[in-house]
Structures are given as C-alpha cells and as structure tokens.
MDAnalysis code that builds the backbone (N, CA, C; Angstrom):
import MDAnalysis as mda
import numpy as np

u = mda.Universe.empty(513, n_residues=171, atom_resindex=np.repeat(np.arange(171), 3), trajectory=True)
u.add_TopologyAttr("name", ["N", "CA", "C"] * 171)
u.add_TopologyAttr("resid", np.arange(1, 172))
u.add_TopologyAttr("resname", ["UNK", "UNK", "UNK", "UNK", "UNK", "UNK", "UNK", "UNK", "UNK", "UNK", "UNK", "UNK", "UNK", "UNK", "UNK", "UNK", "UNK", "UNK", "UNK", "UNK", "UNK", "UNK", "UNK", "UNK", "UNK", "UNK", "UNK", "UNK", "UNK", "UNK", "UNK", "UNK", "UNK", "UNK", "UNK", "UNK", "UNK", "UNK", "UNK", "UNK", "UNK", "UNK", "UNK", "UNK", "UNK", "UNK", "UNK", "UNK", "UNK", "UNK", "UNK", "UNK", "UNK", "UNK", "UNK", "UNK", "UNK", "UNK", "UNK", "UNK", "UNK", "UNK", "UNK", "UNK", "UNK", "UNK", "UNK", "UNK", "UNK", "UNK", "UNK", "UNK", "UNK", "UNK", "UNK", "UNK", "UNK", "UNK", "UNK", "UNK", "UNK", "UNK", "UNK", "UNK", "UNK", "UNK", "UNK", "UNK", "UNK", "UNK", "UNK", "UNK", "UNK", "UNK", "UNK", "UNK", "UNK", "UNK", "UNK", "UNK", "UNK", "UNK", "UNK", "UNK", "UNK", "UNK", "UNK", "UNK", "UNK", "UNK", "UNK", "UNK", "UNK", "UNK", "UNK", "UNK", "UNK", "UNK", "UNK", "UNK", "UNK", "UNK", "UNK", "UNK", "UNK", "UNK", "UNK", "UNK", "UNK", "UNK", "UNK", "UNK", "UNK", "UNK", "UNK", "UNK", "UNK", "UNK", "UNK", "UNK", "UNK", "UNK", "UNK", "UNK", "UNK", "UNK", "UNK", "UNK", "UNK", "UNK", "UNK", "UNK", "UNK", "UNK", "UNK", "UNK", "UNK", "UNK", "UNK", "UNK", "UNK", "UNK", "UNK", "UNK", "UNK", "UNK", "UNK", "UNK", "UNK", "UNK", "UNK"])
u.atoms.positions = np.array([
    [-71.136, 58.079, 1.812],
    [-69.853, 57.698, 1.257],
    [-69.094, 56.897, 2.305],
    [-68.520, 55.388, 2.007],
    [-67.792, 54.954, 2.701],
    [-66.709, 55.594, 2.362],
    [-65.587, 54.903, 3.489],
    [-64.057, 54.326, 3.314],
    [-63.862, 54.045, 2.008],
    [-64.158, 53.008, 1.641],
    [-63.830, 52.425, 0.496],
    [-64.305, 53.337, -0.787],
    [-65.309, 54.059, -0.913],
    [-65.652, 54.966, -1.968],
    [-64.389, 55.984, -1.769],
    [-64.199, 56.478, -0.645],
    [-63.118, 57.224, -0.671],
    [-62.052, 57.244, -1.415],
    [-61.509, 55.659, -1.059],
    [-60.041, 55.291, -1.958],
    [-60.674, 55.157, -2.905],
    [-61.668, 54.607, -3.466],
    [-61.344, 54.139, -5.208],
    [-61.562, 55.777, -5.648],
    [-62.274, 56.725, -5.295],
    [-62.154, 57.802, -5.815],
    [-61.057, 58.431, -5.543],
    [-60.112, 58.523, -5.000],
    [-58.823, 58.796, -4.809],
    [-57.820, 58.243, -6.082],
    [-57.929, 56.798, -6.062],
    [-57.391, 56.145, -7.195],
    [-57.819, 56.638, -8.541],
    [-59.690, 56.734, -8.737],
    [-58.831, 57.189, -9.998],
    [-58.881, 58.285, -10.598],
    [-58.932, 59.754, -9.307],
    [-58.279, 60.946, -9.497],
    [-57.063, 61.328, -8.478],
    [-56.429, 60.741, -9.067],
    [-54.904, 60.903, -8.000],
    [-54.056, 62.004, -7.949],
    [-54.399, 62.983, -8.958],
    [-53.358, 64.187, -9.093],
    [-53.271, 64.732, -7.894],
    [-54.902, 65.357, -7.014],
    [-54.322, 66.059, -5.568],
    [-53.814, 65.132, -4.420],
    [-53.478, 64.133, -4.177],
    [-53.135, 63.599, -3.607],
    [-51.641, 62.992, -3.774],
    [-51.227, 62.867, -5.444],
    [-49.977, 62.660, -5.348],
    [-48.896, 64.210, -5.199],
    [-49.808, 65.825, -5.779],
    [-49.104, 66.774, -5.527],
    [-49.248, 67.256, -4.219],
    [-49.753, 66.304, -3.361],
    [-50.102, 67.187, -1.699],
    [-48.502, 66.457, -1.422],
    [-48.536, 65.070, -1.037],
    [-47.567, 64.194, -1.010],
    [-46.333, 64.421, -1.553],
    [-46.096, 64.706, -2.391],
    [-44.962, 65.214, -3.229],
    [-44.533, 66.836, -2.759],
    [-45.210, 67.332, -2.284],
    [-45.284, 69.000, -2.043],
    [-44.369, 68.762, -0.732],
    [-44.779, 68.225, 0.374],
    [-44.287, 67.837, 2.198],
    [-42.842, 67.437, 2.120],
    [-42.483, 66.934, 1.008],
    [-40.913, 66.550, 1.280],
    [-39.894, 67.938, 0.395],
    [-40.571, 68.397, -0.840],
    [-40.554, 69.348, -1.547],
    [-39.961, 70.929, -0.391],
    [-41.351, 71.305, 0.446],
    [-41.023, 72.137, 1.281],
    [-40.330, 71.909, 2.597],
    [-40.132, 70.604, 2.833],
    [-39.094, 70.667, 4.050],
    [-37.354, 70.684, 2.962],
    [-37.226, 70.237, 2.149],
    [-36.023, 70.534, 1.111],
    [-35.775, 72.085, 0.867],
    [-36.935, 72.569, 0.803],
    [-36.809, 74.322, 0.424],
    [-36.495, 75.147, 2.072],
    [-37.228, 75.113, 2.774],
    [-36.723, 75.027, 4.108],
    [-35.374, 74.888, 4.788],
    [-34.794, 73.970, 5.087],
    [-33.639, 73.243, 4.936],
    [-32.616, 74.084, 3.904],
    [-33.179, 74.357, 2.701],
    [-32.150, 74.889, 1.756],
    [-32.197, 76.273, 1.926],
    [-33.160, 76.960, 2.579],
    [-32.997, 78.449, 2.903],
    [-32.326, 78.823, 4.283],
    [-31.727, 77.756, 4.666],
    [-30.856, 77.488, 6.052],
    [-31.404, 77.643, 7.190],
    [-32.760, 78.092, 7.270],
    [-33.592, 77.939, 8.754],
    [-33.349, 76.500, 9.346],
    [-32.823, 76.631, 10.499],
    [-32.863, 75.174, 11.730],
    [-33.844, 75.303, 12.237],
    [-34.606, 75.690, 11.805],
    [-36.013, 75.862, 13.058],
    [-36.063, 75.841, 14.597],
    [-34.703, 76.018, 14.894],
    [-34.924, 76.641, 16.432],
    [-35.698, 77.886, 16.604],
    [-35.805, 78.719, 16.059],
    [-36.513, 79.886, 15.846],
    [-38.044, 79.551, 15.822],
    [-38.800, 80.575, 16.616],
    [-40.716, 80.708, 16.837],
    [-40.983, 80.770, 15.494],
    [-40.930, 81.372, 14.713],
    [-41.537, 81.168, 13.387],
    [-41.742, 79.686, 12.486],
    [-40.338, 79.178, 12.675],
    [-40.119, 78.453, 11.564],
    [-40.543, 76.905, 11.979],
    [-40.456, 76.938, 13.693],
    [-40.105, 74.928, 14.495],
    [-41.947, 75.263, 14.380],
    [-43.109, 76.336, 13.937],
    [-44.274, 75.692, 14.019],
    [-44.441, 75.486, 12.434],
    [-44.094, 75.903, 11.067],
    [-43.802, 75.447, 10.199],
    [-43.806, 74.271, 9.674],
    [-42.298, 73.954, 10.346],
    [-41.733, 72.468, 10.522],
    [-42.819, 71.197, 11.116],
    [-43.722, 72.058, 12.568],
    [-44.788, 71.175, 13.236],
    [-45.519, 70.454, 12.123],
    [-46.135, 71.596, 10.772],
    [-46.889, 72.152, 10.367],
    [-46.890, 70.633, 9.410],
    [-45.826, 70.897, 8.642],
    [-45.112, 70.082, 7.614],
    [-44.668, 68.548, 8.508],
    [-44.851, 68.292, 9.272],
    [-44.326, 67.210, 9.950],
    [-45.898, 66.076, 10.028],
    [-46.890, 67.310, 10.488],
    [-48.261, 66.554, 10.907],
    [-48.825, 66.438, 9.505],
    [-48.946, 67.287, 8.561],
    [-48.952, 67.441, 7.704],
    [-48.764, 65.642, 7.002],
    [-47.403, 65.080, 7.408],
    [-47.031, 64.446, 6.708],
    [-47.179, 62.705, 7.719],
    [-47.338, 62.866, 8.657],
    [-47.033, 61.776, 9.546],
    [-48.982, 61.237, 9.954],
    [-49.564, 62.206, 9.809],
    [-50.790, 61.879, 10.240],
    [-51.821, 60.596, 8.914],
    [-51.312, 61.360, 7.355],
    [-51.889, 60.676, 6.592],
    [-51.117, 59.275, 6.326],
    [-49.861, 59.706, 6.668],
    [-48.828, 58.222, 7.146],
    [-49.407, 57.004, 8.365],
    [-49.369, 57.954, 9.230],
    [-49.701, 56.688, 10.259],
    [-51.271, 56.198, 10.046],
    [-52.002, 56.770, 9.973],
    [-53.168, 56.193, 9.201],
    [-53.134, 55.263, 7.924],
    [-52.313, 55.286, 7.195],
    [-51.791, 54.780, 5.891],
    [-51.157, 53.157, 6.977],
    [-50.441, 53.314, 7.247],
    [-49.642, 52.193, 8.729],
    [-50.724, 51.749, 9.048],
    [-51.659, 51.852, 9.955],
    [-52.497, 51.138, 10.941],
    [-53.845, 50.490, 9.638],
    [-54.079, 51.020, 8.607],
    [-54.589, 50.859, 7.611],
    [-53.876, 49.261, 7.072],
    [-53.037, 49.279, 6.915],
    [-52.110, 48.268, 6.248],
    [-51.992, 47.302, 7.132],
    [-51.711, 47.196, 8.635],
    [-51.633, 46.820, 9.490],
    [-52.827, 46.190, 9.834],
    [-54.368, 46.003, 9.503],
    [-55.401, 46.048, 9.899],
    [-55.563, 45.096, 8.335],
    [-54.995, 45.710, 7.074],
    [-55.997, 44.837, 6.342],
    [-54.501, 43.329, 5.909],
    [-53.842, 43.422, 6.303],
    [-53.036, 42.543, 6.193],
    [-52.333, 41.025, 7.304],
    [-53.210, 41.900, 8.810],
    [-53.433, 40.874, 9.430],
    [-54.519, 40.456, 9.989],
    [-55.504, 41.307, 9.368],
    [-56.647, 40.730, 10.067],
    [-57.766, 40.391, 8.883],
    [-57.391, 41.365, 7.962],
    [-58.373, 41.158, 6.673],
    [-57.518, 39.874, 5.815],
    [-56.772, 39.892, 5.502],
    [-55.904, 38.745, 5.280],
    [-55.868, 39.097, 3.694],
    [-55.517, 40.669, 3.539],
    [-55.516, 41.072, 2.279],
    [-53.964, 41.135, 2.109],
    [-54.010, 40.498, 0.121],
    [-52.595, 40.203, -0.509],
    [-51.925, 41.746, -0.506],
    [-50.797, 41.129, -0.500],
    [-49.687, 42.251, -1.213],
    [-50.141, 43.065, -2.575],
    [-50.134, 42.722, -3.214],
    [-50.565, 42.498, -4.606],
    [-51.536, 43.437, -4.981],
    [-52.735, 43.293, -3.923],
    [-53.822, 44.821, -4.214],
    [-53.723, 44.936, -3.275],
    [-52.628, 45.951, -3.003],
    [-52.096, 47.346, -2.631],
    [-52.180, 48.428, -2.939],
    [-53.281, 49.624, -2.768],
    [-53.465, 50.516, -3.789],
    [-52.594, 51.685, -3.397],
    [-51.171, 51.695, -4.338],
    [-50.525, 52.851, -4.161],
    [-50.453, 54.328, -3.653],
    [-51.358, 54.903, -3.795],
    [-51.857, 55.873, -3.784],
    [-52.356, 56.020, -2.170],
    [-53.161, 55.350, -1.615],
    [-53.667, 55.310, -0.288],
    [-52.951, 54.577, 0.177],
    [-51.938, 53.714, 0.228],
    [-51.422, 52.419, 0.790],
    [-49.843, 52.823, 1.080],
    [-49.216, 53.298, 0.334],
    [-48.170, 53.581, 0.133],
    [-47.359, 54.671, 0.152],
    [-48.051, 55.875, -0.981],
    [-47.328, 56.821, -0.994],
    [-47.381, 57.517, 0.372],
    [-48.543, 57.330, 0.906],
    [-48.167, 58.783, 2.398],
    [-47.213, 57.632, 3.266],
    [-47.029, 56.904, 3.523],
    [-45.783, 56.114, 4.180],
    [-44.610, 57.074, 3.821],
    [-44.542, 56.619, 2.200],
    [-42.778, 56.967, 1.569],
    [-42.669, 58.702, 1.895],
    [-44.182, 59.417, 1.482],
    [-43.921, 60.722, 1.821],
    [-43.710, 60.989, 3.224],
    [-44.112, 60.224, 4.438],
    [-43.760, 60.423, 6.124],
    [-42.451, 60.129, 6.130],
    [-41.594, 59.319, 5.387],
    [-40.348, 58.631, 5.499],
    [-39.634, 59.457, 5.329],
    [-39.771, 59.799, 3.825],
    [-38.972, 61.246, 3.123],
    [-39.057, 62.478, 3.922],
    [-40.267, 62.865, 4.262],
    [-40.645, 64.072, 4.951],
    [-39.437, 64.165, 6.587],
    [-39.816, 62.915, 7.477],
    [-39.485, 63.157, 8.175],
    [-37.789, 62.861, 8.344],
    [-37.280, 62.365, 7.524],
    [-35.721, 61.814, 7.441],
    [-34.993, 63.325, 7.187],
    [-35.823, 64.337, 5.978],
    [-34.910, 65.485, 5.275],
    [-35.335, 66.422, 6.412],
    [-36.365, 66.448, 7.398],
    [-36.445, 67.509, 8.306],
    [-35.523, 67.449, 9.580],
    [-35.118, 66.229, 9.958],
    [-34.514, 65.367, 10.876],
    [-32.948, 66.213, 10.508],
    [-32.579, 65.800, 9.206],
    [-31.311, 66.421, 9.126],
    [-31.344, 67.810, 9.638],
    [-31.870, 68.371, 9.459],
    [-32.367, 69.847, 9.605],
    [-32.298, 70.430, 10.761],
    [-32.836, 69.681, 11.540],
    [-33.536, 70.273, 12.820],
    [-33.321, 68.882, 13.917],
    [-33.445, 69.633, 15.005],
    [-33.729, 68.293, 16.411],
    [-34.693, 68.426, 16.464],
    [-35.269, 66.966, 16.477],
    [-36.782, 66.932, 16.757],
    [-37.191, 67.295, 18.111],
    [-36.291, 67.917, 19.173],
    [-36.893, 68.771, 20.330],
    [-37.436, 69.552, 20.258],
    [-36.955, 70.291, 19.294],
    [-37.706, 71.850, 19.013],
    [-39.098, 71.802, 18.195],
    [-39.523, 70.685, 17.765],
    [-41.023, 70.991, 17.187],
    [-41.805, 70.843, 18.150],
    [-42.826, 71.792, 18.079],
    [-44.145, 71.416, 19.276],
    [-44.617, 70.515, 19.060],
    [-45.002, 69.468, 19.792],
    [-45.958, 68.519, 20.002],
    [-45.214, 67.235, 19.400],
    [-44.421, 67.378, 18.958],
    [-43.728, 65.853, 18.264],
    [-43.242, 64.870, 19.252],
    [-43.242, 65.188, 20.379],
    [-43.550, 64.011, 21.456],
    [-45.111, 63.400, 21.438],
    [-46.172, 64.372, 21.706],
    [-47.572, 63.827, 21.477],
    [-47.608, 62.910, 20.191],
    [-47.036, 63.243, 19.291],
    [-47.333, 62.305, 18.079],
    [-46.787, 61.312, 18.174],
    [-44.979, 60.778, 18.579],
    [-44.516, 59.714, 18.951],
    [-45.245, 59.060, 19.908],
    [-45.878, 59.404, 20.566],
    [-46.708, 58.970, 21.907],
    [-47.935, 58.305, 21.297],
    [-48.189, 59.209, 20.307],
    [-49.773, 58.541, 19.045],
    [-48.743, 57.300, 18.498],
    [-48.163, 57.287, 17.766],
    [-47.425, 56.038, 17.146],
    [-47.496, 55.146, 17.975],
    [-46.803, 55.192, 19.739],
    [-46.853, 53.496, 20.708],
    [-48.003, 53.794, 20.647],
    [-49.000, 54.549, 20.918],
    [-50.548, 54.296, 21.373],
    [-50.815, 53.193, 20.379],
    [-51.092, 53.264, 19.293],
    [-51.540, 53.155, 17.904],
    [-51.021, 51.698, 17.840],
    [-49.332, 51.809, 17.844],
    [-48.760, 50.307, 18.148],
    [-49.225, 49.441, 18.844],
    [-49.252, 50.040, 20.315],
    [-49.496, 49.106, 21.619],
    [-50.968, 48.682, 21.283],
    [-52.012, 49.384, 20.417],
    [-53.594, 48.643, 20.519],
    [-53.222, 47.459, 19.222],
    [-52.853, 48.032, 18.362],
    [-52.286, 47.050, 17.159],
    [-51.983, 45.218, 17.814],
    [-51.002, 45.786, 18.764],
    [-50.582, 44.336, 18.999],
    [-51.133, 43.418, 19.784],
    [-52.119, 44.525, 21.072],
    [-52.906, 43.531, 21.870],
    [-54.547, 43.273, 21.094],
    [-54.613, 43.858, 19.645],
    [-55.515, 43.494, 18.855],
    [-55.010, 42.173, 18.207],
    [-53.655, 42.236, 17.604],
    [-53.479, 40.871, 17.192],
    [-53.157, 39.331, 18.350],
    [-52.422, 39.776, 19.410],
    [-52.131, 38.800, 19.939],
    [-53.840, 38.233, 20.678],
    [-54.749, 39.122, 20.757],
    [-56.365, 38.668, 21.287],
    [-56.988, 37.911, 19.787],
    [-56.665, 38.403, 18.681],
    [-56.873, 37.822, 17.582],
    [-56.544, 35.879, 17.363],
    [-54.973, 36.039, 17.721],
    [-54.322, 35.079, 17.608],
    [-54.239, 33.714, 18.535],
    [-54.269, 34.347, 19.583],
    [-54.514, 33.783, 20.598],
    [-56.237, 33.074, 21.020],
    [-57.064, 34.063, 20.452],
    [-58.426, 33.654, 20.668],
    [-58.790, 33.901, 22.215],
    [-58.632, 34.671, 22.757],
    [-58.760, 34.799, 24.089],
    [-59.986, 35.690, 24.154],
    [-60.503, 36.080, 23.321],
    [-61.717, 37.032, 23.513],
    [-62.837, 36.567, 23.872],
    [-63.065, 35.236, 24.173],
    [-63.754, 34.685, 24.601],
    [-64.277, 35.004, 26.200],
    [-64.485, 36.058, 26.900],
    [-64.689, 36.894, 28.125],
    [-66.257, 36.472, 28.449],
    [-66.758, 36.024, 28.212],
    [-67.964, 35.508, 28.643],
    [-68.706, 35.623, 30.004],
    [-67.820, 35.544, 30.319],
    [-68.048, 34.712, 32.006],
    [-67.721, 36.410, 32.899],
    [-67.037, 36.901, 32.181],
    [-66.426, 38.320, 32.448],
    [-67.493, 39.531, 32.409],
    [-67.454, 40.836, 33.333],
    [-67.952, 41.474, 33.134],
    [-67.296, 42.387, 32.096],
    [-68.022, 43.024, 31.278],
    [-67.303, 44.330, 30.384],
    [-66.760, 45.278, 31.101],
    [-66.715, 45.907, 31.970],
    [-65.895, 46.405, 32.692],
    [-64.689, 46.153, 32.969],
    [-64.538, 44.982, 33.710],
    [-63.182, 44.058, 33.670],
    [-62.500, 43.538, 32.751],
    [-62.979, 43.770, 31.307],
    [-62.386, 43.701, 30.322],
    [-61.615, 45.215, 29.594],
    [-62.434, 45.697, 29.919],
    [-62.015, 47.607, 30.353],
    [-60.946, 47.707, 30.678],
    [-60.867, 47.024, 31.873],
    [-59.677, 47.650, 33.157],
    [-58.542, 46.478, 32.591],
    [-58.576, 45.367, 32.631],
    [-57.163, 44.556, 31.750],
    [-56.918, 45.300, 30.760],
    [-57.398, 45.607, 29.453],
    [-57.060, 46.428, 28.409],
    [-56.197, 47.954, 28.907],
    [-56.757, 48.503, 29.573],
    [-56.688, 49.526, 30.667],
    [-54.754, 49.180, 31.274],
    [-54.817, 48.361, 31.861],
    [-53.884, 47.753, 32.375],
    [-52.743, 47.465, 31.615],
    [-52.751, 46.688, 30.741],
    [-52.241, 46.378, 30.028],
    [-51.547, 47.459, 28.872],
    [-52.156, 48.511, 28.669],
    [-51.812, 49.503, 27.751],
    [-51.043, 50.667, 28.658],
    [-51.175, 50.820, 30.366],
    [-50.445, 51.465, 30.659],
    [-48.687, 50.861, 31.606],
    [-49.079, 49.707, 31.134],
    [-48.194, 48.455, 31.479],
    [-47.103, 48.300, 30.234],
    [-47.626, 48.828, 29.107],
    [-47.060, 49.033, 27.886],
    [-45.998, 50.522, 27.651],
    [-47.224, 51.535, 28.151],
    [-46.572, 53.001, 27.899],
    [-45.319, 53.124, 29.164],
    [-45.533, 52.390, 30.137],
    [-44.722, 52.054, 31.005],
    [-43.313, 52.139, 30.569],
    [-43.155, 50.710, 29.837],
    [-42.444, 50.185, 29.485],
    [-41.463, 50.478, 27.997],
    [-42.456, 51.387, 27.236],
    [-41.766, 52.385, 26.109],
    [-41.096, 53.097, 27.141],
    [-41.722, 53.766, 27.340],
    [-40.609, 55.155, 28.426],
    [-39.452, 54.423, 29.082],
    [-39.793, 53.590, 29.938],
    [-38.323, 53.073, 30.542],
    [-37.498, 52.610, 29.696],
    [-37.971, 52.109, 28.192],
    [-36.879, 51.512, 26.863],
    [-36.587, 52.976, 26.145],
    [-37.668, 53.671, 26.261],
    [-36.709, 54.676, 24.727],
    [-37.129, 56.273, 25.991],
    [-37.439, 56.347, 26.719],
    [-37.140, 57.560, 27.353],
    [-36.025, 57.719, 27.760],
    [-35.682, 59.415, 28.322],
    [-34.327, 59.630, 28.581],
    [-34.129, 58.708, 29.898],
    [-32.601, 58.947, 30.311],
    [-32.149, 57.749, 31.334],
    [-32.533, 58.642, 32.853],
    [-32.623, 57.380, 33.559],
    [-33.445, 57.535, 34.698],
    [-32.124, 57.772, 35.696],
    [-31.956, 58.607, 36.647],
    [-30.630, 58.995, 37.768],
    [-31.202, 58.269, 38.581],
    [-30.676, 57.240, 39.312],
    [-31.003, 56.928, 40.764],
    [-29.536, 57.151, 41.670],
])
C-alpha cells in the first residue's frame, strides 16, 4: 500500500477520520468547559494528549501541501479535503480553544513540537531555495561536505529562531 492508496481510501471512507478530527476540538471545548486550566498533573498530560493528537496529523497535512504545491506543482483545485485540509482547520481549532485555556508552558513537550515545526520549516525552505536556485549541482563536492553545509546551515537557522522568538537574552 502506498501513500496515495492511503488517501484515496481515506476519501472515500471518510467517516473515521472526519469524527477523529471533529472529536480534538470537541474535547478540548469539554475540557475548558469543565474549568480544568491544566496546570494540574492530571489534566496538562491530557491537554499534551489532545494537542499531539491534533498538531501531528496537522503538520504532516502542512509539509504535505507544502511539498505538493511547490515542488509537485499541484493545483489548488485537487485538494483533497479530507487529507489536505481538515487536520490543518482541526490543529487551528484545536490549538486556538486550548490556548484560551491554558499557557502553553504547562504542556509537556510543546516546546519539542514547536521546535518540530522550525525543524520541518527550516528543511522546507532550504529544500525550496536549492530547488529554485538550482544549486544542487555539488558535483565537484564531496557528500560529506554537502552534509556539513546543510548541517550548518540548519543550525545557523535554529540559531536564529531562538534569538527571534526565544525569551530575551540579559547581557
């Protein structure tokens, strides 16, 4: 079974996939409405629970879209809802109504996952700008040294998230 068998069988039995999706924003609303902040051990791994839950089939859904729209040079148009879309709107929803809720300090690991998002970003873009640019042409180069620039370059990146969106630096 490919990828692609995957989605079209997804498409055209969509019920568990639109009630998984529909369920993640559902129980962070019920949550939220039973007044837990999830500062509390029980509830902020819950919240983890319902967060990964919801952000993992999202950002895959993202880098998916991201991949067939600039590199596959696939239309708008066939977009298949279901795999393409809804886990986005459900990460959006999910994570906006938990947000009210709670500080995202208190979930475990929700730094590791923001950290997956630049990862995910930062290869995204030095995939397109090597795309665009045509520079892959390394020939002359050993693979190794193509290693270590990539290498370089990606911690030249994580660098540079942290000093833009990490907390502020005391000197």
């Amino acid at each position: 079974m490919t990828l692609k068998d995957l989605f079209d069988y997804i498409s055209e039995h969509p019920a568990f996939v639109v009630g998984f999706f529909a369920l993640l924003p559902v129980l962070a609303l019920m949550l939220g409405g039973l007044g837990r902040r999830g500062q509390e051990s029980p509830w902020n791994y819950l919240y983890s629970g319902i967060i990964y839950g919801a952000a993992v089939p999202g950002l895959f859904a993202v880098t998916l879209n991201v991949y067939q729209f600039l590199f596959e040079r696939q239309s708008v148009m066939n977009m298949d809802l279901f795999t393409q879309v809804l886990p986005i709107l459900s990460m959006i929803f999910t994570l906006a109504i938990i947000r009210k809720n709670i500080d995202m300090r208190y979930i475990p690991g929700f730094d590791k996952l923001s950290g997956l998002m630049m990862m995910i970003t930062a290869v995204l873009v030095l995939m397109w700008l090597a795309d665009r640019t045509h520079i892959i042409a390394f020939l002359w180069m050993p693979f190794w040294v193509v290693v270590l620039i990539f290498a370089a370059a990606m911690l030249a990146m994580r660098f540079g998230f942290k000093r833009s969106f990490g907390p502020g630096y005391e000197e």
